[in-house]
mmCIF file as Biopython writes it, N, C-alpha, C and O atoms, coordinates in Angstrom:
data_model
#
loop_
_atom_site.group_PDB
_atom_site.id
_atom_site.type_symbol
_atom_site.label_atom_id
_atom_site.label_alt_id
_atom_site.label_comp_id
_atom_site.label_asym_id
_atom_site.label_entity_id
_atom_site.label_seq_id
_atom_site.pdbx_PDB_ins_code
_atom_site.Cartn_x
_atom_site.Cartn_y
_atom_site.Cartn_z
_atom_site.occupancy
_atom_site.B_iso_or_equiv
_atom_site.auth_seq_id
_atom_site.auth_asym_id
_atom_site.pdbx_PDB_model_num
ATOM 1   N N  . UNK A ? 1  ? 5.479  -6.266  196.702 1.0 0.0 1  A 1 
ATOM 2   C CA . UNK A ? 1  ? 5.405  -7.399  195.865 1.0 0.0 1  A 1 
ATOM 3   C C  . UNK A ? 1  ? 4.806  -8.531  196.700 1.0 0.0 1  A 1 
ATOM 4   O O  . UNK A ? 1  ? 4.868  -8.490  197.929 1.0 0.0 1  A 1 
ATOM 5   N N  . UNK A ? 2  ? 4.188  -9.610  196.003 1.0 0.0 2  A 1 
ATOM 6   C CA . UNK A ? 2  ? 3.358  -10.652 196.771 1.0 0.0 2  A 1 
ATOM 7   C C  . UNK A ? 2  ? 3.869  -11.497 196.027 1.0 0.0 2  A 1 
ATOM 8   O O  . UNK A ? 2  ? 3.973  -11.502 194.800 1.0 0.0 2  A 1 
ATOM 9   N N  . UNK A ? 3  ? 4.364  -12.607 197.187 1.0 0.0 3  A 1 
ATOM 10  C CA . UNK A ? 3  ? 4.781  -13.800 196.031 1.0 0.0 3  A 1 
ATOM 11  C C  . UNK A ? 3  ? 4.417  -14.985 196.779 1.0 0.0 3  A 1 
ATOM 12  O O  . UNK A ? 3  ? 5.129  -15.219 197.755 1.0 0.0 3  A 1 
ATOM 13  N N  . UNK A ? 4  ? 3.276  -15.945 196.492 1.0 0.0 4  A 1 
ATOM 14  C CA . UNK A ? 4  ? 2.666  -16.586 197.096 1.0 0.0 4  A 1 
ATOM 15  C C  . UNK A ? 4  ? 3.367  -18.239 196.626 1.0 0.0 4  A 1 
ATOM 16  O O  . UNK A ? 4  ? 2.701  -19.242 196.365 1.0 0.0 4  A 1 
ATOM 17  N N  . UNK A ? 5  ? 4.492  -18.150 196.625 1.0 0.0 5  A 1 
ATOM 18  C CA . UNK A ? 5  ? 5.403  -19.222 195.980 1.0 0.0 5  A 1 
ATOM 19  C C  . UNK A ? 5  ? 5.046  -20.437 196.874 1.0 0.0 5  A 1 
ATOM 20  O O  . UNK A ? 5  ? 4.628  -20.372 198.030 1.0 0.0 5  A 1 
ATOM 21  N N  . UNK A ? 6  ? 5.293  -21.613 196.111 1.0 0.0 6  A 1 
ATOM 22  C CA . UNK A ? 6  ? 5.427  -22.743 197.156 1.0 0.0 6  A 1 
ATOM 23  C C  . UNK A ? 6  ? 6.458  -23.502 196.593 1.0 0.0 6  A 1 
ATOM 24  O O  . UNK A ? 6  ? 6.855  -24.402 197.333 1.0 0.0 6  A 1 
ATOM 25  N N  . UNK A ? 7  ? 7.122  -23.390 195.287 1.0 0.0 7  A 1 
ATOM 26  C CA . UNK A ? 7  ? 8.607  -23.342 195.134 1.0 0.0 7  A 1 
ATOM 27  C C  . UNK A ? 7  ? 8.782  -22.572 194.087 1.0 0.0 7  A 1 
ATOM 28  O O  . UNK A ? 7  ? 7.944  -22.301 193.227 1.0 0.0 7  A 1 
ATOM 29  N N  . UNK A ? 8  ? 10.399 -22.050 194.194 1.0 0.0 8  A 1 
ATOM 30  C CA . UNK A ? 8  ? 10.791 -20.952 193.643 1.0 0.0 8  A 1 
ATOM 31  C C  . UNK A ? 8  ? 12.314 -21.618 193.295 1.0 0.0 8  A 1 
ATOM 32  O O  . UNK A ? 8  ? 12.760 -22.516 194.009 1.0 0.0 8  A 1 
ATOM 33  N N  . UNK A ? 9  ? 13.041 -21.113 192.169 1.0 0.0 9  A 1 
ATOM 34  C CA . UNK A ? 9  ? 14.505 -21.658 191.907 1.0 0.0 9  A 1 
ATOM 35  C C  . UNK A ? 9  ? 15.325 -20.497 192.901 1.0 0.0 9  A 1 
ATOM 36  O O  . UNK A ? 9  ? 15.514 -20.850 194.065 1.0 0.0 9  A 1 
ATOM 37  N N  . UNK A ? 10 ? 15.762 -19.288 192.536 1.0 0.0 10 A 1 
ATOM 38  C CA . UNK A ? 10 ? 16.764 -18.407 193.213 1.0 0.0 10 A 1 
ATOM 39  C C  . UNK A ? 10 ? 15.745 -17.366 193.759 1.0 0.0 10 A 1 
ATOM 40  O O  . UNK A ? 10 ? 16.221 -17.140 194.872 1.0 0.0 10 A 1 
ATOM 41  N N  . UNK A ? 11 ? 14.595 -16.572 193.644 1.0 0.0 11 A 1 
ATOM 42  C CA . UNK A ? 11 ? 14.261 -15.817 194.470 1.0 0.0 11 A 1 
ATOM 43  C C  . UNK A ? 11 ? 14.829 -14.440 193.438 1.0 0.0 11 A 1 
ATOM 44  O O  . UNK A ? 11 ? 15.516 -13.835 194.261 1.0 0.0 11 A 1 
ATOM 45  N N  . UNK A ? 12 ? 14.898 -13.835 192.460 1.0 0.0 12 A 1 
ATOM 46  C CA . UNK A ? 12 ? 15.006 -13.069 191.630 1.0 0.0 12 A 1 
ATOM 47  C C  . UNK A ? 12 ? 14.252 -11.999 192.033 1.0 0.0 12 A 1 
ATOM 48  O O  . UNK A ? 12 ? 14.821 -11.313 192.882 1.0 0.0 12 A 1 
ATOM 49  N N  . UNK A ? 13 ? 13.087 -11.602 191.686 1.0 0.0 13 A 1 
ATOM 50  C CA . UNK A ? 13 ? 12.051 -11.101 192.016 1.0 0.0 13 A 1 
ATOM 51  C C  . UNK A ? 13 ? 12.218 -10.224 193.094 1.0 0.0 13 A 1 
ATOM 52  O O  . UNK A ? 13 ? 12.178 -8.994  193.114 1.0 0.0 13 A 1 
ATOM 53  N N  . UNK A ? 14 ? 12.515 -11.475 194.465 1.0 0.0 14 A 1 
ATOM 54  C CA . UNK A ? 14 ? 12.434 -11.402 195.407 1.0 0.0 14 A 1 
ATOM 55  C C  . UNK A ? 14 ? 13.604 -10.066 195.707 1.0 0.0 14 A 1 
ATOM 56  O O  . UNK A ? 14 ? 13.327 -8.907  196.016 1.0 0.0 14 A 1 
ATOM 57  N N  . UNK A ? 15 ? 14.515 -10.475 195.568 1.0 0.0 15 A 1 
ATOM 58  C CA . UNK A ? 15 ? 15.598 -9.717  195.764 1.0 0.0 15 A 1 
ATOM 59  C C  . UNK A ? 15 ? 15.949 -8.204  195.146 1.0 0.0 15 A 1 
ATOM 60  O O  . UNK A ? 15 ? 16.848 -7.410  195.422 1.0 0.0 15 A 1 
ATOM 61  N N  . UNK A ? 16 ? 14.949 -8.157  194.278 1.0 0.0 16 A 1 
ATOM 62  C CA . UNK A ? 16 ? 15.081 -7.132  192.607 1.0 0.0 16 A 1 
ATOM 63  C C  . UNK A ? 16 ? 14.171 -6.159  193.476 1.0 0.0 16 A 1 
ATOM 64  O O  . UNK A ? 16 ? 14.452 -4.961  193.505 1.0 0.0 16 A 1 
ATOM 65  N N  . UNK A ? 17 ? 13.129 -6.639  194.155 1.0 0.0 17 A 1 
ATOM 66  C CA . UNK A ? 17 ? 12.365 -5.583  195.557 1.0 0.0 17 A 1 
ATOM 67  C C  . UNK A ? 17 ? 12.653 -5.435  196.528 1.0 0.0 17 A 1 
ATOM 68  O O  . UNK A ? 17 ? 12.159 -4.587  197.272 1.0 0.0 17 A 1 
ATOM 69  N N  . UNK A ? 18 ? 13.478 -6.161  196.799 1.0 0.0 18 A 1 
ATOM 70  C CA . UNK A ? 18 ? 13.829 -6.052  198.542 1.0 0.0 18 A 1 
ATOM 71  C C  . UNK A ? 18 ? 14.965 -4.624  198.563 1.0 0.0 18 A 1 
ATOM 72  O O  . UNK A ? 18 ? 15.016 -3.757  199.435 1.0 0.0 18 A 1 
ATOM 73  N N  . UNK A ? 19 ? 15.954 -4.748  197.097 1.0 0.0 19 A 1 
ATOM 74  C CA . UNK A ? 19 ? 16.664 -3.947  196.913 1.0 0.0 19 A 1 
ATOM 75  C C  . UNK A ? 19 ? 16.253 -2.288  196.127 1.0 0.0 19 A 1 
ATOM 76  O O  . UNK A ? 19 ? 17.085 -1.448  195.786 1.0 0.0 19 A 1 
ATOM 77  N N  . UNK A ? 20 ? 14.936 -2.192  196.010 1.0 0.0 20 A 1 
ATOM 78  C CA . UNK A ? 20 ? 14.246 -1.094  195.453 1.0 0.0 20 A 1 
ATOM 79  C C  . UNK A ? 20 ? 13.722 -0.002  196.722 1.0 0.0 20 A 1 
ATOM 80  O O  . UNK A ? 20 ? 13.574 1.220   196.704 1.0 0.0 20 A 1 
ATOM 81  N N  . UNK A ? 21 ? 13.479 -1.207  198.011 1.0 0.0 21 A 1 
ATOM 82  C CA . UNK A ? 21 ? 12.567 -1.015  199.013 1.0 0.0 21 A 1 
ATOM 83  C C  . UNK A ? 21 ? 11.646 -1.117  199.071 1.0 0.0 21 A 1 
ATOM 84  O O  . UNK A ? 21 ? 10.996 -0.668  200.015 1.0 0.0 21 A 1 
ATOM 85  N N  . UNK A ? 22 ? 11.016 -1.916  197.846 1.0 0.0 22 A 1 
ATOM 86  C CA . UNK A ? 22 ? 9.482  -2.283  197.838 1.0 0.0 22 A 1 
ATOM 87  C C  . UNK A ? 22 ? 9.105  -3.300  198.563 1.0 0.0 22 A 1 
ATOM 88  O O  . UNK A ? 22 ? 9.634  -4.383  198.312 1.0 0.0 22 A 1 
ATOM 89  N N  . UNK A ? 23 ? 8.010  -3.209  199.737 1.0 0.0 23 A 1 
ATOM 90  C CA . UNK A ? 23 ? 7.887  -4.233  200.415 1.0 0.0 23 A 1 
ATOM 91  C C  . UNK A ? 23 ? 7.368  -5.556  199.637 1.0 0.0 23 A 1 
ATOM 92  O O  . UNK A ? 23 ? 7.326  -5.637  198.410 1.0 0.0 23 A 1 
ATOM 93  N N  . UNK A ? 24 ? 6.948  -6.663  200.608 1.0 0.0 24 A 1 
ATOM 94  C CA . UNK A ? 24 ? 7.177  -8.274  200.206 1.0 0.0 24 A 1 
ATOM 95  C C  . UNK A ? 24 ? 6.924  -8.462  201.111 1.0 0.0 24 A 1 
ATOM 96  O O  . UNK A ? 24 ? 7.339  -8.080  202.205 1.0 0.0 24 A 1 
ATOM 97  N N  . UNK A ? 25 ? 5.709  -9.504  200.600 1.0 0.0 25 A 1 
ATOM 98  C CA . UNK A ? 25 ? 4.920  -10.536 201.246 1.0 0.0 25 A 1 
ATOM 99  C C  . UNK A ? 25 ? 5.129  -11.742 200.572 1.0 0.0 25 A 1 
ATOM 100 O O  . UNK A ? 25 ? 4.733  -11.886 199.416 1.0 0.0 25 A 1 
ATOM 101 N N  . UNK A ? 26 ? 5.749  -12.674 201.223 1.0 0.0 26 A 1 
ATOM 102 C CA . UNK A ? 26 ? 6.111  -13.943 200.826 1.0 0.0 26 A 1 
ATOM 103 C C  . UNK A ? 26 ? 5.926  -15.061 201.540 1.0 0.0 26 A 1 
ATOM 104 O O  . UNK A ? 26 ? 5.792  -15.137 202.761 1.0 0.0 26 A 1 
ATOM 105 N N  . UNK A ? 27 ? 5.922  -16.247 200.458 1.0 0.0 27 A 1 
ATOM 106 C CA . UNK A ? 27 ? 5.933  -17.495 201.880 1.0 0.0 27 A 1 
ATOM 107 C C  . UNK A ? 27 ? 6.796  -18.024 202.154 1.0 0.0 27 A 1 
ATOM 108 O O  . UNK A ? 27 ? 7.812  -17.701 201.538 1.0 0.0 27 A 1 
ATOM 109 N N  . UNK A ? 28 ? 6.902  -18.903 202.994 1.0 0.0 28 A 1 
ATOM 110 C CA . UNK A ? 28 ? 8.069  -19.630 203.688 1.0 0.0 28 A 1 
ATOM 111 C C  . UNK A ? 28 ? 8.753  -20.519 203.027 1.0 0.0 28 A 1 
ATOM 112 O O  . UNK A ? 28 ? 8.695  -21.657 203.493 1.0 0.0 28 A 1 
ATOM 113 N N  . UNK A ? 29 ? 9.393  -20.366 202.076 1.0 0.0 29 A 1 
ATOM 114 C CA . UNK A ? 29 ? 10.111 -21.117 201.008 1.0 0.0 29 A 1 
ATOM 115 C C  . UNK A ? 29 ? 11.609 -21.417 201.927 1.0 0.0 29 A 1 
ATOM 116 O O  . UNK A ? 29 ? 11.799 -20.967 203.056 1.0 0.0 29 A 1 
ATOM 117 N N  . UNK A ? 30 ? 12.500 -22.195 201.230 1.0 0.0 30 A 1 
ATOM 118 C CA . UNK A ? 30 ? 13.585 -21.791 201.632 1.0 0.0 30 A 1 
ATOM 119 C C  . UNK A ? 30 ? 14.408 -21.301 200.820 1.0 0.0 30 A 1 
ATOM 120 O O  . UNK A ? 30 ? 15.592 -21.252 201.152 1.0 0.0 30 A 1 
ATOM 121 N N  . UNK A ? 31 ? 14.034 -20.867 199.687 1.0 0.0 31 A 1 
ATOM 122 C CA . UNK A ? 31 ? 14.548 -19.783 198.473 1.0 0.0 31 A 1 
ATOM 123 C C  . UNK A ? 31 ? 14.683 -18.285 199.434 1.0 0.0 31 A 1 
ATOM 124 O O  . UNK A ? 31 ? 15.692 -17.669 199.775 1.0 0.0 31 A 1 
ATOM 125 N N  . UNK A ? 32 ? 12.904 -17.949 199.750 1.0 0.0 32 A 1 
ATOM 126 C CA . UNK A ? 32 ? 13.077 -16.920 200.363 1.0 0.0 32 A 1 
ATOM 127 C C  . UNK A ? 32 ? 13.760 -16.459 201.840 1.0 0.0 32 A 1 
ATOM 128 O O  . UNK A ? 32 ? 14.093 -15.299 202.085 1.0 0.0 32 A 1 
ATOM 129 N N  . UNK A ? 33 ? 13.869 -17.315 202.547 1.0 0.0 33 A 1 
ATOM 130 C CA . UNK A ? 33 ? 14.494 -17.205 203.332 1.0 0.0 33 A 1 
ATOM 131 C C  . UNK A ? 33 ? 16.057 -17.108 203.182 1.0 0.0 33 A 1 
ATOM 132 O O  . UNK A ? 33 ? 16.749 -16.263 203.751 1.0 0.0 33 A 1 
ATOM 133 N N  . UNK A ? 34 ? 16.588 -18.243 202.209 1.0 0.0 34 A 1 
ATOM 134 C CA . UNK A ? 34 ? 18.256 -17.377 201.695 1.0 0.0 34 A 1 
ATOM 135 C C  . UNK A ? 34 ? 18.342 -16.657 201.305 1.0 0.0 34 A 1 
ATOM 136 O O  . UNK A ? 34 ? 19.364 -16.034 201.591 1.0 0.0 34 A 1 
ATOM 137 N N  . UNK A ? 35 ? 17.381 -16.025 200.283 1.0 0.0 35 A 1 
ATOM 138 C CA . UNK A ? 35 ? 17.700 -14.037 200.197 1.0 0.0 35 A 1 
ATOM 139 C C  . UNK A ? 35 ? 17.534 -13.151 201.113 1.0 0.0 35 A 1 
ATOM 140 O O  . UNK A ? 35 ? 17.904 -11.987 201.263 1.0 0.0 35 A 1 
ATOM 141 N N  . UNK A ? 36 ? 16.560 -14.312 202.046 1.0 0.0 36 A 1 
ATOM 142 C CA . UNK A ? 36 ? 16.654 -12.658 203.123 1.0 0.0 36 A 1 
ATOM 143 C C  . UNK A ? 36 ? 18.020 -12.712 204.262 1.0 0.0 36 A 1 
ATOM 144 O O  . UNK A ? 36 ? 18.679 -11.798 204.757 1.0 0.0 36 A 1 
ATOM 145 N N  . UNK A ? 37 ? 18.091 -14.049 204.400 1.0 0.0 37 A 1 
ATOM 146 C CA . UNK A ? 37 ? 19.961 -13.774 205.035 1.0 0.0 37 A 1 
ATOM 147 C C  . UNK A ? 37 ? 20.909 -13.101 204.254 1.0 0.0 37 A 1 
ATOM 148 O O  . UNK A ? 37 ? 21.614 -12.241 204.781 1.0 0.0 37 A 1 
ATOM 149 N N  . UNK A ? 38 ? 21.043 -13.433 202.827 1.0 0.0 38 A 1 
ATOM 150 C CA . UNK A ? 38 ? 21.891 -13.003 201.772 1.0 0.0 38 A 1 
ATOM 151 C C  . UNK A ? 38 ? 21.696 -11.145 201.890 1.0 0.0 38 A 1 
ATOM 152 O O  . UNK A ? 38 ? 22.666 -10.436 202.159 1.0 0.0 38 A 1 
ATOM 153 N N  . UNK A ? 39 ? 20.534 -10.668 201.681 1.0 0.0 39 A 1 
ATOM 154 C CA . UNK A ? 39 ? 20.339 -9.395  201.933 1.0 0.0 39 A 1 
ATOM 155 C C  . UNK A ? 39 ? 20.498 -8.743  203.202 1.0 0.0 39 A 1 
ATOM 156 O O  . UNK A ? 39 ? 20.542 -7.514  203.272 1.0 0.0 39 A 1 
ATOM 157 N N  . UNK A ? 40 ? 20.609 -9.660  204.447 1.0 0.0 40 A 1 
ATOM 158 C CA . UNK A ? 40 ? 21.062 -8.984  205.484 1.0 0.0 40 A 1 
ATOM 159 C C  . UNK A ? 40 ? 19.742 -8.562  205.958 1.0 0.0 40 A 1 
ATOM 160 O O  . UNK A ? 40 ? 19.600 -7.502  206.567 1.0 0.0 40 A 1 
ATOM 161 N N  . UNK A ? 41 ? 18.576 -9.512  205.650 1.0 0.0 41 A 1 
ATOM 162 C CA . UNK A ? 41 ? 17.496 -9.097  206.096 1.0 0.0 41 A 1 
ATOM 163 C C  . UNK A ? 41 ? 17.020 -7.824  206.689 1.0 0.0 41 A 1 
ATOM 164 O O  . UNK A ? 41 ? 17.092 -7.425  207.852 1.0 0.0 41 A 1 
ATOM 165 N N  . UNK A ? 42 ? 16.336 -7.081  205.243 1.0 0.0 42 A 1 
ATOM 166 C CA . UNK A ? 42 ? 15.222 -5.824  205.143 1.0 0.0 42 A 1 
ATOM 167 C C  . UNK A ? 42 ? 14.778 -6.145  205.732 1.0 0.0 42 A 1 
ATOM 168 O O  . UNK A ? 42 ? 14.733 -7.321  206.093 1.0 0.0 42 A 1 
ATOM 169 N N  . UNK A ? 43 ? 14.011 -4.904  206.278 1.0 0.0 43 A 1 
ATOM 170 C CA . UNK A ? 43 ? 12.723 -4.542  207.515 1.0 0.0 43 A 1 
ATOM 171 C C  . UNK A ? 43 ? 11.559 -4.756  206.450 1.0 0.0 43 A 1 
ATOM 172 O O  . UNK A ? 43 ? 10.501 -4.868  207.069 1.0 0.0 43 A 1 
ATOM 173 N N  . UNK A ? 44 ? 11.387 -4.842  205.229 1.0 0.0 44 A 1 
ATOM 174 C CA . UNK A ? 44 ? 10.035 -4.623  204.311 1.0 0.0 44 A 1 
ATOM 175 C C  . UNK A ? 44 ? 9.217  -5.770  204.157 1.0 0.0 44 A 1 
ATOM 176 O O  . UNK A ? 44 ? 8.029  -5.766  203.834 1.0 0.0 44 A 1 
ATOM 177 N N  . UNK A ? 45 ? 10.074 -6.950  204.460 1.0 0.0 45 A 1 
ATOM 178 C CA . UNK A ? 45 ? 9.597  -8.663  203.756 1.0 0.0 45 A 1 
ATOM 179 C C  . UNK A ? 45 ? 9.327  -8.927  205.283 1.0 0.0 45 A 1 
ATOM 180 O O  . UNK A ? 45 ? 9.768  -8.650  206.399 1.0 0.0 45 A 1 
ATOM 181 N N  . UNK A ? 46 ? 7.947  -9.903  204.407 1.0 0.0 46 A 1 
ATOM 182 C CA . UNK A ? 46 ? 6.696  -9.831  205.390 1.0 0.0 46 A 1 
ATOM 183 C C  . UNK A ? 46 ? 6.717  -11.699 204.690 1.0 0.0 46 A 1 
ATOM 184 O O  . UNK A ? 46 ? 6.346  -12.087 203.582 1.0 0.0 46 A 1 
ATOM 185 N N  . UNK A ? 47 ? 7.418  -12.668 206.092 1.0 0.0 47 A 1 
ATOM 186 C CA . UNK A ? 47 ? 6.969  -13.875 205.656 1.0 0.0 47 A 1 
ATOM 187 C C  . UNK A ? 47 ? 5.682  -14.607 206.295 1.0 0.0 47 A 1 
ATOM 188 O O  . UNK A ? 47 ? 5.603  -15.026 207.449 1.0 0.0 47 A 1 
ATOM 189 N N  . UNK A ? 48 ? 4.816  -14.661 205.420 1.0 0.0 48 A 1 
ATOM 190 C CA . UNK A ? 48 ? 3.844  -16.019 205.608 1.0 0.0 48 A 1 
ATOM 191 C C  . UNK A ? 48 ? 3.997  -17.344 205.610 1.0 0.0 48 A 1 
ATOM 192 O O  . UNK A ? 48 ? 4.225  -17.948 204.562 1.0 0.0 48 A 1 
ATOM 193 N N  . UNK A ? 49 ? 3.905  -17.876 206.631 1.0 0.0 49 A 1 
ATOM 194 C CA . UNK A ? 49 ? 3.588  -19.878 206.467 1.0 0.0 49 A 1 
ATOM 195 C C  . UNK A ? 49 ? 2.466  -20.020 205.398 1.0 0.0 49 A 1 
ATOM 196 O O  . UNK A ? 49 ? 1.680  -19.121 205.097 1.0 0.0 49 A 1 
ATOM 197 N N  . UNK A ? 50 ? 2.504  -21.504 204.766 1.0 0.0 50 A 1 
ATOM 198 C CA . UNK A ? 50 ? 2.353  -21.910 203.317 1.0 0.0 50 A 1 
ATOM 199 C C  . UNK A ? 50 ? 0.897  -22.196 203.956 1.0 0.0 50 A 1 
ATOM 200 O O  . UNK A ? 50 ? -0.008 -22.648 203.254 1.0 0.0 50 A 1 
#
């Protein structure tokens, strides 16, 4: 999944793949970054600066 966000509310998406194992390419939100602590940060999510 590619999510080229520059704001996001909860990160839905985000989380709905991380938990499939589909990788993720995302940017540096701080949405995405609390799902990836919340998830215990996957090896699959791939963050980009904005």
């Amino acid at each position: 999944m590619v999510s080229p966000a520059v704001y996001k509310g909860l990160g839905f998406p985000f989380a709905e793949a991380t938990q499939r194992g589909i990788p993720v390419i995302c940017s540096d939100i701080p949405a995405f970054r609390e799902q990836l602590v919340a998830l215990d940060g996957p090896g699959n999510v791939h963050i980009v600066p904005q």
